[in-house]
MARFI-73053 format. One record per residue (C-alpha): x, y, z; residue number from 1. Coordinates in steps of 0.05 Angstrom, whole numbers, plus 5000, padded with zeros to 4 digits. Layout:
BEGIN
ATOM;X;Y;Z;NUM;
...
This chain:
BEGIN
ATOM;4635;4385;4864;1;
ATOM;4658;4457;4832;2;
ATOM;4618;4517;4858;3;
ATOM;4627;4584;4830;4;
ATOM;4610;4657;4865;5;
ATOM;4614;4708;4821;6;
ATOM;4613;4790;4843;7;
ATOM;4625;4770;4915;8;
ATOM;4627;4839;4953;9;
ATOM;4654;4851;5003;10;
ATOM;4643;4920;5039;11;
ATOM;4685;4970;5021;12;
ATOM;4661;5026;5051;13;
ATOM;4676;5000;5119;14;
ATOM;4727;4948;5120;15;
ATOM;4736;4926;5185;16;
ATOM;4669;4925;5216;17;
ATOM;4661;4855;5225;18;
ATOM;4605;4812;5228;19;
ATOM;4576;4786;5288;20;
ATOM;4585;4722;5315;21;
ATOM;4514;4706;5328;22;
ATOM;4495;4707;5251;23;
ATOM;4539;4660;5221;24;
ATOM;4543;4693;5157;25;
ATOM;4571;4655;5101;26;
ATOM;4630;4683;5051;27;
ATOM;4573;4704;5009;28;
ATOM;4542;4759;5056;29;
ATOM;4567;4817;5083;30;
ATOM;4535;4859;5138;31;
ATOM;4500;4918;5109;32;
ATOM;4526;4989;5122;33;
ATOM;4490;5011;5195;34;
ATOM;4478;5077;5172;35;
ATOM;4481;5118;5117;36;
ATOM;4532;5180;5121;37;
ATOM;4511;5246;5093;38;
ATOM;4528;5258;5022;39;
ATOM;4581;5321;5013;40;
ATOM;4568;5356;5076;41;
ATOM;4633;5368;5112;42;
ATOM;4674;5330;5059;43;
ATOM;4740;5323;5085;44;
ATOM;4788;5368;5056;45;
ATOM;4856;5329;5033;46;
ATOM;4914;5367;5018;47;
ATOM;4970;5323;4974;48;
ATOM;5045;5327;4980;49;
ATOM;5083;5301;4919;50;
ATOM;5056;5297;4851;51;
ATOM;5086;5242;4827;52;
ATOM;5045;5175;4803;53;
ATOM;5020;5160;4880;54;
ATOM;5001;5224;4899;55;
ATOM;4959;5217;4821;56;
ATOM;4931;5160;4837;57;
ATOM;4910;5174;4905;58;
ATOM;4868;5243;4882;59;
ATOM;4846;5202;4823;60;
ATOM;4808;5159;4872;61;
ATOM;4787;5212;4914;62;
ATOM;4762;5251;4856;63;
ATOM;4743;5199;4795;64;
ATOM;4712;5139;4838;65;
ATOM;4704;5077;4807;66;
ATOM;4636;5073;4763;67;
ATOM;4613;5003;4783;68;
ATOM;4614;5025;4872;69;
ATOM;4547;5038;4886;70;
ATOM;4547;5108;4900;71;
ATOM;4524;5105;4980;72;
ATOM;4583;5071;4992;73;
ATOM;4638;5131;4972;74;
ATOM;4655;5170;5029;75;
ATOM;4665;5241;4998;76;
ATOM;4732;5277;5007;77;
ATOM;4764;5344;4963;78;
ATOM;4825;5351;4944;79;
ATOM;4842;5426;4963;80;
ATOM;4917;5441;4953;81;
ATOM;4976;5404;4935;82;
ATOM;5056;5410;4950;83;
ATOM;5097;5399;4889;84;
ATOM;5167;5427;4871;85;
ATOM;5166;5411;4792;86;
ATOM;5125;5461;4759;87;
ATOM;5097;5419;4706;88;
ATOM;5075;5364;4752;89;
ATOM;5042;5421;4805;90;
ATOM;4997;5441;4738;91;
ATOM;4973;5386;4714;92;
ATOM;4954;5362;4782;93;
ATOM;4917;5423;4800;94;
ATOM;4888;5418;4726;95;
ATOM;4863;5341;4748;96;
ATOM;4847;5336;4819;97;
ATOM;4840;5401;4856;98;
ATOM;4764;5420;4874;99;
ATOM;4746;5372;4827;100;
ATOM;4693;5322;4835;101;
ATOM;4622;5321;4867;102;
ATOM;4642;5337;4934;103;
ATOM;4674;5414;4903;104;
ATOM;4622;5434;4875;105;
ATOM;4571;5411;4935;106;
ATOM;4620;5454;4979;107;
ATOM;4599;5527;4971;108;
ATOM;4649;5544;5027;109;
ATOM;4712;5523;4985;110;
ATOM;4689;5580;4936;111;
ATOM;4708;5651;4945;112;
ATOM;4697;5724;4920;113;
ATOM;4755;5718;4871;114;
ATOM;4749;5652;4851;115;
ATOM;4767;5579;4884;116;
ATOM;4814;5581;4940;117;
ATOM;4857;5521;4941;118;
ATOM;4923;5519;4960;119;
ATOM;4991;5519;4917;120;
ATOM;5068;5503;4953;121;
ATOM;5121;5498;4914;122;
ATOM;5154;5458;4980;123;
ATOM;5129;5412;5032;124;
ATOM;5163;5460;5081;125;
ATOM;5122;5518;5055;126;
ATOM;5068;5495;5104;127;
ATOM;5107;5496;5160;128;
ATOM;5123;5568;5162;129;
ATOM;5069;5622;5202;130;
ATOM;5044;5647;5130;131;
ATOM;5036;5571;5105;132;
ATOM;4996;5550;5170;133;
ATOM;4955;5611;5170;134;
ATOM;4934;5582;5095;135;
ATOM;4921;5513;5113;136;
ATOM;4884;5537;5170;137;
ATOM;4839;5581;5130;138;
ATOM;4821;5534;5072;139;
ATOM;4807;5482;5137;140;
ATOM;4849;5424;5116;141;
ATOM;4824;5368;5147;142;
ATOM;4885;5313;5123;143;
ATOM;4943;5306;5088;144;
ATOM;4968;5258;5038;145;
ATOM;5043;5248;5038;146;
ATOM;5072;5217;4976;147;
ATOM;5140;5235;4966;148;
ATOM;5199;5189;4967;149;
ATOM;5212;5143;5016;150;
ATOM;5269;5179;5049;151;
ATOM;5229;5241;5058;152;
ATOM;5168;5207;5096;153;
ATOM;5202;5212;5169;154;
ATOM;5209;5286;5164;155;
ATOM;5158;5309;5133;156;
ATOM;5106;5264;5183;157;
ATOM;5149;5288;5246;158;
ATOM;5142;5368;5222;159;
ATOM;5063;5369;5205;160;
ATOM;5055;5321;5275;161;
ATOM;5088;5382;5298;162;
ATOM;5072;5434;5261;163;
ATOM;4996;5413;5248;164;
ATOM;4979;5370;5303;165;
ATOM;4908;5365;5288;166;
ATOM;4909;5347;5217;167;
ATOM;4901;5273;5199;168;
ATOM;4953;5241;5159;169;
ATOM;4970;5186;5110;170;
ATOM;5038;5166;5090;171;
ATOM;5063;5127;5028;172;
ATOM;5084;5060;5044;173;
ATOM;5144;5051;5070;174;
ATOM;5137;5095;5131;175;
ATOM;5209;5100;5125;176;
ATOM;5281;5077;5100;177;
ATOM;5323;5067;5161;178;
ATOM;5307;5023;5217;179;
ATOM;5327;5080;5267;180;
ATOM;5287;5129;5239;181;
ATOM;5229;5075;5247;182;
ATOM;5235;5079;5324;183;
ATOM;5239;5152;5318;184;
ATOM;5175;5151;5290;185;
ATOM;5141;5096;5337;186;
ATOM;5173;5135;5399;187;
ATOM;5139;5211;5367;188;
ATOM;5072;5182;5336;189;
ATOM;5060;5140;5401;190;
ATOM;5005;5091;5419;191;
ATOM;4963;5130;5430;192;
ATOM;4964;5188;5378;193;
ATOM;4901;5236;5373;194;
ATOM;4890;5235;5297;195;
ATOM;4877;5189;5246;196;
ATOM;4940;5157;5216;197;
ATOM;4945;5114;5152;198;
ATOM;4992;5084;5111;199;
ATOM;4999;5057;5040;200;
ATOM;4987;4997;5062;201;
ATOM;4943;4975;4998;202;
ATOM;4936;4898;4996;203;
ATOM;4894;4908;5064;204;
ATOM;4835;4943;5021;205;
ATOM;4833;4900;4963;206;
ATOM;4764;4864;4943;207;
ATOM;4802;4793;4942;208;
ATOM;4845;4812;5010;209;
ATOM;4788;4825;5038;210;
ATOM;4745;4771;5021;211;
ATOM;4810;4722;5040;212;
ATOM;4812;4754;5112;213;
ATOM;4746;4747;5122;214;
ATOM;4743;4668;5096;215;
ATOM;4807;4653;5137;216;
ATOM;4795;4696;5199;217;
ATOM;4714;4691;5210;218;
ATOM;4695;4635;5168;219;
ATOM;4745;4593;5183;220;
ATOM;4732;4554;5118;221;
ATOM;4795;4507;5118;222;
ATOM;4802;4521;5199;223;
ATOM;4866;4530;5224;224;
ATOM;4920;4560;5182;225;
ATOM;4976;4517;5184;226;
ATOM;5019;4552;5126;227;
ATOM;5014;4605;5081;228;
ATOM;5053;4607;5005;229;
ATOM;5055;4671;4993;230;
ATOM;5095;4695;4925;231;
ATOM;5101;4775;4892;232;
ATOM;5116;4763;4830;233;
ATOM;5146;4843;4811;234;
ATOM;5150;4829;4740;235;
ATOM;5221;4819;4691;236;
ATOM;5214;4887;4664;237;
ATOM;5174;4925;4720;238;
ATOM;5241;4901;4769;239;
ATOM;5288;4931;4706;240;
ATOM;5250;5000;4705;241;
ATOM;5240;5011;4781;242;
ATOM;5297;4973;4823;243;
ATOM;5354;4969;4769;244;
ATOM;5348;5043;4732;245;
ATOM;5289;5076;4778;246;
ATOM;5291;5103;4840;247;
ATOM;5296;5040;4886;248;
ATOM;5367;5006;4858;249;
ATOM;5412;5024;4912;250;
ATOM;5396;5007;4990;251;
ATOM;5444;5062;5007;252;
ATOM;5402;5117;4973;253;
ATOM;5344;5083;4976;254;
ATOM;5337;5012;5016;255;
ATOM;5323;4937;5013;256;
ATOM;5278;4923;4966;257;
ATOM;5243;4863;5016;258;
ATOM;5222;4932;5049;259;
ATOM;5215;4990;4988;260;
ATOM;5168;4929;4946;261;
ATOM;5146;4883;5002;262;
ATOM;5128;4917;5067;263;
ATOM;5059;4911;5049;264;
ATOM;5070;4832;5032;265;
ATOM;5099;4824;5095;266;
ATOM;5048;4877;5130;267;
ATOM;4986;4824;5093;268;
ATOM;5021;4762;5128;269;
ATOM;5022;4801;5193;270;
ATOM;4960;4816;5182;271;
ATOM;4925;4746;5169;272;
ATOM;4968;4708;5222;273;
ATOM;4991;4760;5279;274;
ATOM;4946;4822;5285;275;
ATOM;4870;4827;5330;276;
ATOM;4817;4806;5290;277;
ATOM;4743;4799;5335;278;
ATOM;4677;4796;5323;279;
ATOM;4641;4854;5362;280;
ATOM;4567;4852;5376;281;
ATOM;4536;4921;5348;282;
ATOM;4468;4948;5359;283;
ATOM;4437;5003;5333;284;
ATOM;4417;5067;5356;285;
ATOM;4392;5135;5317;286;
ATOM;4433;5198;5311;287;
ATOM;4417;5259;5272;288;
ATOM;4467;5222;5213;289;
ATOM;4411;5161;5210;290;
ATOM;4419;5087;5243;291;
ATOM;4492;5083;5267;292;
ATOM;4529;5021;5312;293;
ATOM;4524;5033;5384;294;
ATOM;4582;4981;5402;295;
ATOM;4563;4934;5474;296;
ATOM;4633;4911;5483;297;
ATOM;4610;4845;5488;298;
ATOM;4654;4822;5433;299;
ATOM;4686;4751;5448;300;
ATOM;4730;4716;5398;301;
ATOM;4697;4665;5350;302;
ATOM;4752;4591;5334;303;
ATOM;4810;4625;5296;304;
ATOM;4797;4696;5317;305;
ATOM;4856;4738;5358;306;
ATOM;4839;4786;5407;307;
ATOM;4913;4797;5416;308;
ATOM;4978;4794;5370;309;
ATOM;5000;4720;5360;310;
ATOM;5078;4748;5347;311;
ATOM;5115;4708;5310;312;
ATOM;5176;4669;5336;313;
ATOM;5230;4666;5284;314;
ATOM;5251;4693;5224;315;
ATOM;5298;4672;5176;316;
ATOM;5310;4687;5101;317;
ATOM;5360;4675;5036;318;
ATOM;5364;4713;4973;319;
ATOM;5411;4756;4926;320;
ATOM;5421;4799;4867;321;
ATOM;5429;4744;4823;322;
ATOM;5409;4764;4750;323;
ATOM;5422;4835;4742;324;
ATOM;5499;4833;4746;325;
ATOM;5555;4852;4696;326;
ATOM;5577;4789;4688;327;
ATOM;5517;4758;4658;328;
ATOM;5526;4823;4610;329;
ATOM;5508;4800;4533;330;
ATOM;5574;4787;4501;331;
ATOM;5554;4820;4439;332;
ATOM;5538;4885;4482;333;
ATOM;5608;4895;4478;334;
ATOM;5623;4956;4527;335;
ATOM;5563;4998;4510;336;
ATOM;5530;5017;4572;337;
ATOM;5468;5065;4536;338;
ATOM;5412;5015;4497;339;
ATOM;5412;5068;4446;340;
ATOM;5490;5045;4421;341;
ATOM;5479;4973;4446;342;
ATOM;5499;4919;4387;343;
ATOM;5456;4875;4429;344;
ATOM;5397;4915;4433;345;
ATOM;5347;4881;4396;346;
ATOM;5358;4810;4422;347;
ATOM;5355;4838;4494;348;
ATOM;5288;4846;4525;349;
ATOM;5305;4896;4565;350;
ATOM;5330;4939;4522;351;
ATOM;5298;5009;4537;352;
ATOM;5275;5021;4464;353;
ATOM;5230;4966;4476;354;
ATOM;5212;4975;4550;355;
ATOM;5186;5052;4532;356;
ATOM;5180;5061;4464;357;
ATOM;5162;4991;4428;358;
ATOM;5134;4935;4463;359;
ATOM;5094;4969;4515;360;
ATOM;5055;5021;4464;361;
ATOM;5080;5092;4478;362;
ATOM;5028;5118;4536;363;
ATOM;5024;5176;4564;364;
ATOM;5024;5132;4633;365;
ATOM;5071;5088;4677;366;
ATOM;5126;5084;4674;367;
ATOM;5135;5132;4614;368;
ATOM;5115;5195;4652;369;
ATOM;5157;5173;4705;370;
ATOM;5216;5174;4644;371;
ATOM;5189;5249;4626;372;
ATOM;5135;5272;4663;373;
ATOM;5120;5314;4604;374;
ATOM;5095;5269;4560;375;
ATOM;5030;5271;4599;376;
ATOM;5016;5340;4565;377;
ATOM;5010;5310;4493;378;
ATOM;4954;5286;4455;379;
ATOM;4961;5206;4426;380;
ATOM;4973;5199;4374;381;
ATOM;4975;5265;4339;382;
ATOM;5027;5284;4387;383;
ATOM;5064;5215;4373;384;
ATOM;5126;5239;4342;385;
ATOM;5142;5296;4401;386;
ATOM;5136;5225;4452;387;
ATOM;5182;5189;4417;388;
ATOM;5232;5253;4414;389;
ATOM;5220;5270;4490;390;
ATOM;5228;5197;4519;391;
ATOM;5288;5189;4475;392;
ATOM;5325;5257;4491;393;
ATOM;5321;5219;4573;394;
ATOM;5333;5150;4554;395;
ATOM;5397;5165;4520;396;
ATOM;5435;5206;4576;397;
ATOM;5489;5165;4601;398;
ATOM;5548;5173;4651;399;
ATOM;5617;5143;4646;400;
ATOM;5642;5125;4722;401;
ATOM;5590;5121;4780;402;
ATOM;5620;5189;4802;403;
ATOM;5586;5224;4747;404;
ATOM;5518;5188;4757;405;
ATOM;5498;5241;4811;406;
ATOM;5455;5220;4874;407;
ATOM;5388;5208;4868;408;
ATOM;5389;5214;4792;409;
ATOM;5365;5153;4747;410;
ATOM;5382;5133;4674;411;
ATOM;5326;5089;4648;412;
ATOM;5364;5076;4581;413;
ATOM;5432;5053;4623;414;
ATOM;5445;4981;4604;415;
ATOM;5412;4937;4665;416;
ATOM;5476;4902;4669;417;
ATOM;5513;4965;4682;418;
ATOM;5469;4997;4722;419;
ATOM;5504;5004;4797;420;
ATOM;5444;4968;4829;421;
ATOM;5454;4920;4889;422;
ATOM;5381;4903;4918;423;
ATOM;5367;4842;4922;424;
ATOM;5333;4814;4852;425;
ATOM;5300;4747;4886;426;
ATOM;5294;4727;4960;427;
ATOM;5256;4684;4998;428;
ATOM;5234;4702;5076;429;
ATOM;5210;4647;5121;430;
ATOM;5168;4667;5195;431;
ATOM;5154;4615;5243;432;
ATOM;5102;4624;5307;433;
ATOM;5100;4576;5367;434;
ATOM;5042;4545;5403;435;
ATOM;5022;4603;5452;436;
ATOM;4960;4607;5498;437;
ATOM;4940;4538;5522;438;
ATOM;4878;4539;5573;439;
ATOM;4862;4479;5607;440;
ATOM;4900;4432;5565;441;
ATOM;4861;4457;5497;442;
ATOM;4898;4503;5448;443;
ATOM;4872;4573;5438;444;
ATOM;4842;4580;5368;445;
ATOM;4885;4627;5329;446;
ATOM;4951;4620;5365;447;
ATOM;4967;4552;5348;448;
ATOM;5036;4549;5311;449;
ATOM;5040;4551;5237;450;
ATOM;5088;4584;5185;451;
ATOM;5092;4633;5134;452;
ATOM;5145;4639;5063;453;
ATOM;5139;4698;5016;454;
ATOM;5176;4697;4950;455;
ATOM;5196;4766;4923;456;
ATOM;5216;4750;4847;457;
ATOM;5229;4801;4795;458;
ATOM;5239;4748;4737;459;
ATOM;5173;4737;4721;460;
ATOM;5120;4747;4666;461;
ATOM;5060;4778;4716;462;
ATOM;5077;4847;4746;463;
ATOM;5059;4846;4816;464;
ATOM;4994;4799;4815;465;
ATOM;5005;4768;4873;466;
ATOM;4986;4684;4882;467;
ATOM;4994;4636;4936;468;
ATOM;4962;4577;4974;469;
ATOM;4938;4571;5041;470;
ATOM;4938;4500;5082;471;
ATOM;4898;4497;5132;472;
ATOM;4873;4434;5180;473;
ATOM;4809;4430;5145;474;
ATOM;4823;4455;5075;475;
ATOM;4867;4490;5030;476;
ATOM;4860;4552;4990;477;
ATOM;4890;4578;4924;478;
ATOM;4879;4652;4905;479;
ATOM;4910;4699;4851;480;
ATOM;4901;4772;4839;481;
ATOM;4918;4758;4771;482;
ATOM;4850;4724;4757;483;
ATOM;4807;4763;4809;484;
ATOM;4803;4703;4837;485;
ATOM;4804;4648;4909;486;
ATOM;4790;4569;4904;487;
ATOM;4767;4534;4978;488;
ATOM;4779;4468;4973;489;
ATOM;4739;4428;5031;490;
ATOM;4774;4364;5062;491;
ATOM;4709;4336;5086;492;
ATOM;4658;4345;5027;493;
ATOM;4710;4347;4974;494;
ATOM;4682;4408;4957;495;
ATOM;4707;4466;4905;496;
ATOM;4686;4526;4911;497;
ATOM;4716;4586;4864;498;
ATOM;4702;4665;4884;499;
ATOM;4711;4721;4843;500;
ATOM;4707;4780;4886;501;
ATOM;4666;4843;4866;502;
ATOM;4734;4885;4844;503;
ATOM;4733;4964;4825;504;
ATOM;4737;4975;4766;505;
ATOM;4796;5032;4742;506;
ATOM;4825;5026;4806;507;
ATOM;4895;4999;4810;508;
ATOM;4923;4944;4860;509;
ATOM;4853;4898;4848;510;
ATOM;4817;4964;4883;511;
ATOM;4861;4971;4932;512;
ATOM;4882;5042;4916;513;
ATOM;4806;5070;4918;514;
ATOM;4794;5020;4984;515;
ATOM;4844;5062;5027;516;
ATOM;4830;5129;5006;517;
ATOM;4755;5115;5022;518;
ATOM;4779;5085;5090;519;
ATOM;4821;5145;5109;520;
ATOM;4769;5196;5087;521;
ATOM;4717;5150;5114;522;
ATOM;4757;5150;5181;523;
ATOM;4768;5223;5183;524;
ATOM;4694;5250;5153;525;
ATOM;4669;5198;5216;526;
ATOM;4710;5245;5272;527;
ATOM;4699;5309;5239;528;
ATOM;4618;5297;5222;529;
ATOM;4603;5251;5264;530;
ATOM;4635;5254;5324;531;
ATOM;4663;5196;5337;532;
ATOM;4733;5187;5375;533;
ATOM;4787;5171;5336;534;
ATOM;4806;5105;5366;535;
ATOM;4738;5081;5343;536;
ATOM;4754;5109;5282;537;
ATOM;4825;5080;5269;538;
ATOM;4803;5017;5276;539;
ATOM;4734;5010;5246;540;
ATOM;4754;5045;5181;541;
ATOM;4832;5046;5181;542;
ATOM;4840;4974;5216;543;
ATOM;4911;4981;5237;544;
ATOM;4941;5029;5289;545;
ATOM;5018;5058;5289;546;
ATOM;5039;5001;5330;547;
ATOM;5024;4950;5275;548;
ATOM;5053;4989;5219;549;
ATOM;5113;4999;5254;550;
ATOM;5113;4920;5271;551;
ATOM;5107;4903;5205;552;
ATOM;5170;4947;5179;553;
ATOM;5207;4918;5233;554;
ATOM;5192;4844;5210;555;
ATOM;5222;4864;5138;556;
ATOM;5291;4896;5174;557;
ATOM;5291;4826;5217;558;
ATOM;5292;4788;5152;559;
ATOM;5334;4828;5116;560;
ATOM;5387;4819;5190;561;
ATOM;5374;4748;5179;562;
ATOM;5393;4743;5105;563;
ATOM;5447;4785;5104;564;
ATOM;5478;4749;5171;565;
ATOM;5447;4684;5153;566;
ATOM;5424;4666;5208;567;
ATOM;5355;4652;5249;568;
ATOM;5330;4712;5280;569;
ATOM;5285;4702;5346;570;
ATOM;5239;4765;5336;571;
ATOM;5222;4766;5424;572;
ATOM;5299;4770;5437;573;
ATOM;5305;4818;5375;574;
ATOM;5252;4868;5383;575;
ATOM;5262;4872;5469;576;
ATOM;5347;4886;5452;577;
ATOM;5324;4942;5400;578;
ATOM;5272;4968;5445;579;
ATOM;5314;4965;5505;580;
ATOM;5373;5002;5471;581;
ATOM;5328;5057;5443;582;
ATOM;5299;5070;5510;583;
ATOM;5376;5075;5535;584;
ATOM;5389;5123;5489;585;
């Protein structure tokens, strides 16, 4: 028998309020919102550093919500300021996203005698001085958005933790490129850190993530997860543009790409096979705000629900840069290294005419603006002609030994065969958990052993729509972001049942992107309005603390030990010798 559930929803507003035990929902229902927060009043005030496409998309879905979210369940925020070094980029962003929306123009206080006061840095380090604090403090910014490159994330989250210690703050994922600056970080942000912290973490707050958590962790509809498939497809010319010409092709300016693509595909695994997940009991009782949850900490585990990490017990992996090599160079490319002189170029498709100019449609949006971010100040297609000339004045600069190339600098019309890149182009990483937890002869539910693969592939027609299965004792599941969509296939009834989650629409990463700014605004409007603590706060909107982010970056660095050392890494022996050694030093 075939079932089908269309527009499942699943509640994006909060997350990771579960439902209780005692109901027995089905994967059809969702507990209601417990109360209603107050439209506009208090709106958190974000403040955005780097306008590059996250930083873009992130005010986008803070300031142009997706149409089909009922409107009760967006949690208001403002964008207020932003810290941008390229001029063109700082305009058009202010031009976009600052004091724009509902929330703006609800906020009378934003608005002074002269004008709108919002706040304009040229440098991240602009708001650390005395005049740039006295700014932030006067405009009242309530969190900051970091979005820079990955390199730059330690820093700049150590300074405002230092600088700005009460201002909440999200970091693009990953937290960091080095695995000691990682336990920097761990050792500074602590376990117990006083502000909301969030990172870009963005499977977590997809509609179909969601809805899988919540049939494999509370429904336990094929019971006990014996295996995960998990495969990231990145995408033949989406690997080309970003990890071959773009900014993530060398690990020693950059890093790995297991961790720059697939910290949160690792951080998702963690997070359906290691990390809490409990049902808590919630009552209600009235506030000034309306109804809200009065916890009774009487929350016990449900069969397949962890009220502590199940860690997992080893860790091994394989992969290399297979394809994008010299030696697998067209012969007919000759020695051209630009696509613009390459005899080969029209047979080839990645040839950068075609990438850009041809196959894709010239946009105005990825990746072209991340070619020449000025192309997003034209009008299609009058303004077709001026495209063509700006991407093609980039796409043809060229270098001739990797001395000239300059650090940090990319050439996305350099021949992907000649392009200096050594990250890995396909790799495969394996984690295995033990039995753990027995009680009187009868396994713990949650914590019995089981295993995990993910596939990072960049040779592949679908561009990061992620697809697995899931075997479980009782059933098996198939899902793919690709087609919105998760099969549950019962052992017992012979069942099918097909699910296609209630998704938002305009918002990238199958609403991911518009999930986890409404959870970190959510998180911070609940502590500033509300008054809640912020350890209620981090986990009922945010769902993961600093301790789990940083576990899950340290996962990707034990792979990547394993592959490159080929061997099996046992993550207790691993994680207590880098522990112990950082506390020696």
């Amino acid at each position: 028998m075939f079932k089908t559930v269309s527009g499942f929803k699943t509640n994006l507003t909060k997350p990771f309020v579960k439902s209780t035990k005692s109901e027995s929902r089905s994967a059809e229902t969702l507990p209601p919102l417990p109360f209603k927060l107050p439209l506009d009043v208090g709106a958190p005030r974000i403040l955005v550093i780097g306008a590059g496409s996250r930083g873009c998309v992130y005010a986008n879905a803070l300031t142009h919500p997706p149409p089909n979210v009922n409107p009760e369940d967006i949690v208001s925020g403002v964008v207020v300021g932003v810290a941008e070094p390229d001029e063109g980029k700082r305009r058009r962003f202010i031009s976009n996203y600052v004091l724009k929306g509902g929330s703006a123009k609800a906020d009378q206080s934003l608005k002074t005698e002269d004008g709108e006061d919002y706040l304009e840095f040229r440098d991240w380090k602009e708001m650390i001085t005395e005049e740039g604090k006295q700014m932030i403090n006067k405009v009242g910014v309530d969190g900051v958005l970091i979005c820079t490159l990955d390199h730059t994330h330690a820093e700049i989250l150590l300074s405002l933790r230092s600088h700005h210690p009460t201002v909440h703050l999200f970091s693009e994922k990953p937290l960091t490129s080095s695995l000691p600056s990682l336990f920097r970080l761990h050792a500074a942000l602590g376990p117990q850190l006083p502000i909301i912290f969030s990172i870009g973490h963005v499977l977590r707050y997809s509609s179909l993530l969601l809805t899988l958590k919540k049939l494999l962790c509370e429904d336990e509809a094929i019971g006990s997860i014996i295996h995960i498939d998990w495969t990231e497809p990145v995408g033949h010319w989406h690997f080309a543009h970003s990890y071959v010409r773009g900014n993530w092709a060398e690990s020693a300016s950059s890093a790995p790409s297991l961790l720059t693509k697939c910290c949160h595909d690792i951080d998702v695994l963690m997070w359906l096979l290691c990390s809490p997940h409990y049902q808590e009991q919630v009552e209600t009782e009235v506030g000034e705000e309306g109804l809200r949850p009065r916890p009774t900490h009487a929350g016990t585990p449900g069969r397949g629900i962890r009220k502590k990490p199940h860690l997992p017990a080893r860790i091994t992996s394989t992969g290399s840069l297979v394809h994008f090599r010299k030696r697998n160079k067209p012969k007919k490319a000759g020695d051209a290294t630009n696509c613009f002189n390459c005899a080969a170029e029209q047979e080839c498709f990645y040839s950068a005419k075609k990438i850009y100019i041809k196959d894709h449609g010239l946009s105005k949006g990825w990746p072209n603006k991340i070619v020449s971010p000025d192309i997003e100040d034209l009008s299609l297609p009058r303004d077709y002609q001026k495209a063509v000339s700006l991407l093609t004045n980039v796409l043809t600069q060229d270098y001739s030994t990797p001395e000239d190339k300059g650090p940090g600098k990319s050439y996305y019309g350099r021949c992907v065969y000649e392009a200096g890149n050594d990250v890995v182009d396909s790799q495969v990483v394996t984690l295995s958990w033990d039995d753990e937890g027995e009680e009187e002869g009868e396994q713990q539910a949650g914590y019995s052993s089981k295993s995990a693969t993910l596939t990072m592939i960049a040779h592949s027609e679908a561009i990061c729509e992620r697809r697995g299965r899931i075997y479980g004792s009782r059933g098996e599941i198939a899902f793919s972001s690709e087609t919105n969509s998760i099969t549950v296939y019962d052992f017992a009834s012979g069942n099918l049942k097909r699910i296609n989650p209630h998704e938002a629409l305009g918002s990238g990463h199958g609403g991911g992107d518009f999930g986890m700014m409404n959870a970190f605004v959510g998180a911070v409007r609940a502590v500033k309005c509300l008054g809640w603590d912020v350890h209620r706060a981090q986990k009922e909107w945010i769902g993961a603390d600093v301790e789990e982010c940083v576990r899950g970056h340290a996962i990707v660095w034990a792979a990547e030990e394993a592959r490159v050392g080929q061997k099996v890494v046992v993550w207790g022996d691993w994680w207590e010798n880098l522990v112990g050694e950082k506390k020696d030093t």
